[in-house]
N, C-alpha and C positions, 0 to 999 in steps of 0.2 A: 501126649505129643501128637498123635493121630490127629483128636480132635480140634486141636489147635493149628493144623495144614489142611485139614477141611476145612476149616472157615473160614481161610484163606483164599482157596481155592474156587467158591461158591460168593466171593465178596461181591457186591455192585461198586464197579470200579466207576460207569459212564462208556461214552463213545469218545473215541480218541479224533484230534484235531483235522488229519486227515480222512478217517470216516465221515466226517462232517461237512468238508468240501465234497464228499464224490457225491454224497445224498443230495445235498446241494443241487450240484450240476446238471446231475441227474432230472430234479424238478425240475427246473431251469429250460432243459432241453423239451420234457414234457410241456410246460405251458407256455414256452414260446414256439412250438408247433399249434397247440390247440388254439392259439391265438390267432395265429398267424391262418390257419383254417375257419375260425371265427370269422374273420376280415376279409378274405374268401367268398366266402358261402354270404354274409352282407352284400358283398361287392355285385353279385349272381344277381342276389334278387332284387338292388337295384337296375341294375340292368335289363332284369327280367320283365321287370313293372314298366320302364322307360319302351323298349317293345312292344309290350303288350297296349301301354298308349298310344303308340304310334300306331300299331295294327286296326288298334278304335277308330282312332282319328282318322285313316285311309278308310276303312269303312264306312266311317257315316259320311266322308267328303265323297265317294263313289255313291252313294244310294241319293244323296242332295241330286248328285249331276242325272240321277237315273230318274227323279222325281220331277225334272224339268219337263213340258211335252217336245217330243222329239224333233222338232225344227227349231228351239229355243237351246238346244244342246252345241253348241256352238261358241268356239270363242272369238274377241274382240282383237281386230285386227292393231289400235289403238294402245292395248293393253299389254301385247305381246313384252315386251321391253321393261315393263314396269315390273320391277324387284325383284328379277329373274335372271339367272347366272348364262343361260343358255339364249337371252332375248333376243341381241343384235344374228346371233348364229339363224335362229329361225325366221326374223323377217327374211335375212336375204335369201333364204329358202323354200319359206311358208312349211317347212316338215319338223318332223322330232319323232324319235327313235324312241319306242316305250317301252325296248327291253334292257335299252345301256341308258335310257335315261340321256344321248345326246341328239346332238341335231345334226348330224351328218352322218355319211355310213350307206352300207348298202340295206341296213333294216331301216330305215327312215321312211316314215308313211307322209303323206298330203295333211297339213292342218285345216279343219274345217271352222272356217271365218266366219262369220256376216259382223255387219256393224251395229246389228241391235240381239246378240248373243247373250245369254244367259250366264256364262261361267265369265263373271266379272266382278271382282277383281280374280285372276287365277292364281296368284299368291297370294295367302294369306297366312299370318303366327298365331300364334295360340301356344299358352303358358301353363302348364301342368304341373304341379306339385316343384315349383323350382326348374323346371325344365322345359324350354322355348324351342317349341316344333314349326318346323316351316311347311306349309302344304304348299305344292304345286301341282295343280288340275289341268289335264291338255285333252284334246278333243281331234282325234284324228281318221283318218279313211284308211282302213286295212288295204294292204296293199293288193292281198287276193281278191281283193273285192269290186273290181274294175267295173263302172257301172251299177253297182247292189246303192243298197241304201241304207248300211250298215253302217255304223260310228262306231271308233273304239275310245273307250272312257280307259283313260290313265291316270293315275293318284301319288306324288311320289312326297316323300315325307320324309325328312334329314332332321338331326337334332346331335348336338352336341351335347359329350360327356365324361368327362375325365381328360378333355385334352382328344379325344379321340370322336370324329364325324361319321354317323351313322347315319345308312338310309334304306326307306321300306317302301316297297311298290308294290301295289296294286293295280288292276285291270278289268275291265267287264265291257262287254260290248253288246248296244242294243238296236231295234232294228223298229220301224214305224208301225210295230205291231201294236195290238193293246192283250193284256192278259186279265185275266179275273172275269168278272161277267161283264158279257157287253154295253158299252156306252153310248148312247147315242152319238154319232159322225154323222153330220149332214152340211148339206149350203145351202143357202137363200140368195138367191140371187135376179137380179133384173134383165128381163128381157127386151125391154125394151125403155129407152130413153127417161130420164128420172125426173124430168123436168118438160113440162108440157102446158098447153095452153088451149082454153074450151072457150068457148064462145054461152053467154045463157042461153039455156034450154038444148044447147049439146048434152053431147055423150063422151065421157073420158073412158079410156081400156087401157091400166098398163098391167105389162106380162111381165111374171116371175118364173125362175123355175128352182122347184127342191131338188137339191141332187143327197142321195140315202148313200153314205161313205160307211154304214155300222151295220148293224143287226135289221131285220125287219122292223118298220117304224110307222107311224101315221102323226099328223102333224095339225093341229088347229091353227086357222087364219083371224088375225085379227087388226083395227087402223085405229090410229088415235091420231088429232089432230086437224081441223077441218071442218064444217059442217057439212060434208055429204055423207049419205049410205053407202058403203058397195058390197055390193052381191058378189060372188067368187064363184067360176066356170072352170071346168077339166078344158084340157086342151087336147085330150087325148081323142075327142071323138070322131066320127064317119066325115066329118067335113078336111078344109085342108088344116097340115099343121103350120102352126105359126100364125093360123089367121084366127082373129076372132070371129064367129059366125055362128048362125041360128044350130048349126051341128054340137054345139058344145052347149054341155050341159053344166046345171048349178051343180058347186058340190056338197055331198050329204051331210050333214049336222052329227054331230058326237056334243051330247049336253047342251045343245043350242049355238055350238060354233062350228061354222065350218071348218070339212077336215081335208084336207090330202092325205089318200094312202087309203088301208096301207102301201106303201113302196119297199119293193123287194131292195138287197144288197146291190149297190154299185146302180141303181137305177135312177133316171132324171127324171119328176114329174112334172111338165109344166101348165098353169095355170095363166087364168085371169080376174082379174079386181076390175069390175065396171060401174061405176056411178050415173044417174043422169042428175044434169045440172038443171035446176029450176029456170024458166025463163022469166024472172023475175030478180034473180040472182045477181048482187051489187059485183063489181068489180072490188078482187080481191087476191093476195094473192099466198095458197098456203102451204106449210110444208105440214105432211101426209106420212108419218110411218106407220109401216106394213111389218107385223111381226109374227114369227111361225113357231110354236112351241111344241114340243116331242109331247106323246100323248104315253107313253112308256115313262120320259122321266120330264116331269111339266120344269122341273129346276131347268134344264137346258132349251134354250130358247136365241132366235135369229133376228135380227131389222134388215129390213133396207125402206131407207128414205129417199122421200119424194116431194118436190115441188109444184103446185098445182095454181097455176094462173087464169083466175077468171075474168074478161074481159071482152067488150062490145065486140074489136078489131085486135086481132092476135097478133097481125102481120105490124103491127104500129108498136111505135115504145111507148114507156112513161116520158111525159116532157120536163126538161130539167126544174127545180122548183126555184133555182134561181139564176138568171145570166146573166152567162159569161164574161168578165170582165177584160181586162187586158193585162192587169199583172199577173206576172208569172204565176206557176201554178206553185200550190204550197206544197211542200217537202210533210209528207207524215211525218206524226209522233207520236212518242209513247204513252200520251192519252186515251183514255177508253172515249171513242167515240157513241154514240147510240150505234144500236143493233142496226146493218147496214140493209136495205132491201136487194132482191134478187129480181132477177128479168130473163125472160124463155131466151138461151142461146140453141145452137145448132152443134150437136156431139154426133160423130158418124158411129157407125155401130160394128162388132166384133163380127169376125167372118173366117171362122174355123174351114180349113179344107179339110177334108177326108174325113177320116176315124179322130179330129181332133177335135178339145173340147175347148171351150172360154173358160178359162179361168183368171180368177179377180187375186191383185195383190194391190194392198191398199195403203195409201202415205202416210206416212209420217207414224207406225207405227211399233210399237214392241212388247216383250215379254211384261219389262217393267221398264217407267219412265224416270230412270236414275239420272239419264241426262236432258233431265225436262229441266233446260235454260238456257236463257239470252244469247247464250254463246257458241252453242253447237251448231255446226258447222255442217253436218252431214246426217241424213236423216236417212234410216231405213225404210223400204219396201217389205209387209208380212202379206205370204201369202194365204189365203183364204181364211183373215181372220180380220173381222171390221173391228175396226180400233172403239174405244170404250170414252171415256171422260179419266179412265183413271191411267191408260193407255196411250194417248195422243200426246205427241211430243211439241213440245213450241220450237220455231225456226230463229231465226234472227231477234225478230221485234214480235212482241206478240201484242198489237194494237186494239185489243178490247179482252181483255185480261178475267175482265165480268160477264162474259158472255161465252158463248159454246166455241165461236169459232175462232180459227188460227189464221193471225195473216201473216204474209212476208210483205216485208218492206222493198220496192226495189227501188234502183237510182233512176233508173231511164237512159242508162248510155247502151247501145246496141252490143259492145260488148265485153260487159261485164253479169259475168254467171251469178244467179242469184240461188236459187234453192238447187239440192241434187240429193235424189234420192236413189239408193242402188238397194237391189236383193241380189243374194248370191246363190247359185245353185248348189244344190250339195251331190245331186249326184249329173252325168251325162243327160241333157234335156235337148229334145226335137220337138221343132215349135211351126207349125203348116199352116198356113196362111195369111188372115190381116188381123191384127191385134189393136189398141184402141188406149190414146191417156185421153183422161179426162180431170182438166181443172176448173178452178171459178176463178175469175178476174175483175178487176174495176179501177176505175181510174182513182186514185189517190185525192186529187177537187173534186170527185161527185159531180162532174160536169159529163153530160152525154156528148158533146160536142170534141173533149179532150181524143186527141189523136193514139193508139194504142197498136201497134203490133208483138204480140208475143211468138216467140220462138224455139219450139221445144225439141231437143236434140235426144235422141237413142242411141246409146252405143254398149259394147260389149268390153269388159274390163277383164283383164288377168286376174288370179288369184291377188297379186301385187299393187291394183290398182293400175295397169300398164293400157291402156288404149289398145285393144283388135281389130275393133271395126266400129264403123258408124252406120247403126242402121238403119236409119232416116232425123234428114233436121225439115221442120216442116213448119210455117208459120199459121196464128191464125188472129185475127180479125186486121185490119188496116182501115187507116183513115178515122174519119170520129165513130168513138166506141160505140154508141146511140144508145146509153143505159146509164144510169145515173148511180146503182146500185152493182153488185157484182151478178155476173152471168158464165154461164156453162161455157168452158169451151174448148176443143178436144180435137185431136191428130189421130190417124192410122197411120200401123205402124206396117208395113209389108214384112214379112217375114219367108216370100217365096212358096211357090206352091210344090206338088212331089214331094222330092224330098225334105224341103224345106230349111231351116237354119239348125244348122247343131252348134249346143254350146256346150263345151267342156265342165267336168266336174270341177266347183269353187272357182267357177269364172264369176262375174257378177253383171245384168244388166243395169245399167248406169240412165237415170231419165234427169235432164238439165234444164233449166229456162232461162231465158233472155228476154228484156223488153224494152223495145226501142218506140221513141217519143216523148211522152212526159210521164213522171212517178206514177208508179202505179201500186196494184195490189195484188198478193193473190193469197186464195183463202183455202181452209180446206178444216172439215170439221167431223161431226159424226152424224149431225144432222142437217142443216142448212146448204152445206157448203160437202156435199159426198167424194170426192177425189180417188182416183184409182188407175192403176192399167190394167189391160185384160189382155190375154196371152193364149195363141192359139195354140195351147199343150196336145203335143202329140204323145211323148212319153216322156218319163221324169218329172220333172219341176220341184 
């Protein structure tokens, strides 16, 4: 009997029904927690990844804007509005706040404009593993920095995910310095008149000067174009300066080409390019570039071009090759005509007071020529950087499309504005004494007898494009052009002596034309046709 209730007692019965559900639940509970932490911890490191893309993408959008050179850091006044939540807010303020990401407030700094800016488009998406990041790039003037020359780069990056809008900012702010080893910084520039006229058996002199913006540098001279020699003289010697004279000497050869330099930092050297003309020498008439190459880095190299007319009587034009008839004059088109000729005009010349320098801002130019066509409307001013073939922008009609130079088309009604080109300041600029545009014109018939006055207007612009002043409207040539081809021809601009003119930070000078008579031209190119204003900078620019 004992052993018959022991093995009873020791039977495998099983787990009863109830034991059953609590084991149950019990799992239950366990992996709908570890699930639910699974899903979790996924959720994290999408997230995480989504960040850390966006962190990428704020970075390489800030080192693009840092990689620009620092007067191309700038954005387009045009652009402001385009696919930007904050657009209408900041034109009517030109600011934006780049700590709260809006456009009013008491943190709201100055946007720094021009119209041939580098951060264009400033919106742009970009699609990452399934997820569509918006970048928005702004370009502003720290507020502490009243008068410096600092920019602050802002990055802001928003992306949707799960229903919920995220966003990541970025900042860095850079200054017109250069880091790493020196580069050569220099100018080329002309000192004298770029278009000239010899008689055979004269003597031509025209004057340049290197101005050294970098490291210690020396520079080799060289012309192509033309059939003279010229010899190259320092201007620095015991004689007077400015004048060419027996006191100036040739300058010395490095491997057979003359050098300028070395010249120290911040220092101007200027020379002279002298030919003599054979007195056998046909009438001719040619364009002549002068170019300066860094003897430190020969890759970085300078022009400036020049026009050189050979001829019995200088004082005399070309005579028209066909006349004039009585019907009206024809209206250009946008057929390439042949390459047009050039004839000696009269350009007055720049006239810095005091401790102020000339310096060159030249038409129609930009970083890049994204708005190279028919339809643009409004052309930038770059300062101290002569436009290229891959740089030069076309105006309205670009009338020989095969060729180097650029014309505008006008109507001929007195007035109706035809080209305008504006640079903007980025930081406070004092400008002392007479400054100088210079364009080429022609009459649209190629008749020397067609009647021409041009009228070129200076005025000072708000950040806003808003009219502050006008600082001179000044005409030039009247009555028949007497040139059959296009010719030089150029205003001073007074800008006051002493103190002179100040123009505020992101104000913009504004240079306009007008020409009253019959259709005319006006051209402007990198060689043939040089265009520019020159600005008596006292400080800034």
């Amino acid at each position: 009997m004992f052993s018959s209730r022991l093995n009873r007692l020791h039977g495998d019965e099983g787990f009863s029904l109830l034991e059953s559900v609590v084991a149950l639940t019990i799992a239950g509970i366990i992996f709908t927690a570890f699930g639910a932490s699974l899903l979790s911890a996924m959720r994290a490191v999408v997230v995480g990844r989504t960040v850390q893309q966006s962190a990428n993408l704020a970075d390489k959008s800030l080192e693009s804007m840092r990689s620009l050179g620092y007067d191309a850091v700038a954005m387009r006044p045009s652009d402001l509005t385009v696919s930007d939540p904050l657009g209408s807010a900041m034109t009517s303020c030109s600011c934006f706040d780049p700590s709260k990401n809006l456009a009013s407030g008491s943190g709201t700094e100055a946007l720094v404009l021009d119209a041939a800016g580098g951060i264009n488009p400033h919106v742009t998406t970009t699609t990452l593993n399934s997820t569509v990041y918006t970048v928005r790039r702004y370009v502003t003037r720290p507020a502490d920095a009243t008068g410096a020359t600092s920019k602050r780069l802002t990055v802001v990056v928003t992306w949707t995910r799960a229903g919920n809008t995220r966003t990541q900012i970025v900042g860095s702010t850079i200054t017109p310095t250069r880091s790493g080893l020196p580069l050569p910084d220099f100018k080329f520039t002309p000192k004298t008149a770029t278009a000239a006229c010899t008689s055979p058996g004269g003597e031509q002199v025209f004057g340049f000067a290197l101005t050294n913006n970098g490291a210690r540098d020396s520079w080799t001279v060289s012309s192509s174009g033309g059939s003279l020699t010229w010899a190259y003289y320092d201007d620095s010697g015991a004689g007077s300066p400015g004048v060419y004279d027996d006191d100036d000497v040739a300058l010395p050869n490095t491997a057979g080409s003359p050098t300028v330099g070395p010249v120290e930092p911040t220092t101007t050297q200027p020379f002279w390019a002298v030919a003599t003309v054979s007195p056998t020498a046909p009438s001719a008439t040619s364009t002549i570039t002068f170019r300066v190459t860094s003897v430190a880095d020969p890759t970085y190299s300078q022009v400036v071009a020049t026009t050189l007319q050979v001829a019995g009587t200088c004082t005399s034009v070309p005579a028209p090759t066909t006349s004039p008839t009585a019907s009206p004059s024809p209206s250009p088109t946008a057929s390439a005509p042949p390459q047009p000729t050039t004839c000696i005009g009269t350009v007055p010349t720049a006239a810095p007071n005091g401790s102020a320098t000339a310096r060159s801002y030249y038409l129609a130019n930009g970083a890049t020529n994204v708005d190279n066509t028919t339809a643009f409307s409004l052309l930038p001013l770059a300062k101290q950087t002569a436009p290229t073939s891959t740089t030069l922008w076309n105006y309205s009609t670009d009338l020989a499309s095969n060729t180097a130079g650029r014309y505008v088309a006008t109507s001929g009604s007195a007035t109706a504005t035809t080209p305008e080109w504006r640079y903007q300041f980025s930081t406070v600029t004092k400008l002392t004494g007479t400054g100088v545009v210079t364009l080429w014109g022609a009459p649209a018939n190629a008749s020397s007898l067609t009647n021409l006055t041009f009228t070129v207007k200076v005025r000072t612009l708000s950040s806003t494009g808003t009219v502050l002043s006008t600082v001179t409207t000044a005409t030039a040539g009247s009555g028949a052009w007497g040139c059959t081809g296009f010719k030089p021809f150029g205003i001073s601009v007074p800008f006051g002596s002493g103190s002179g003119t100040t123009i505020t930070a992101n104000s913009f000078l504004s240079v306009t034309v007008t020409v009253a008579g019959s259709p005319a031209l006006i051209a402007y190119d990198t060689t043939n046709f040089p265009a520019q204003v020159v600005l008596p900078v006292k400080s800034g620019g």
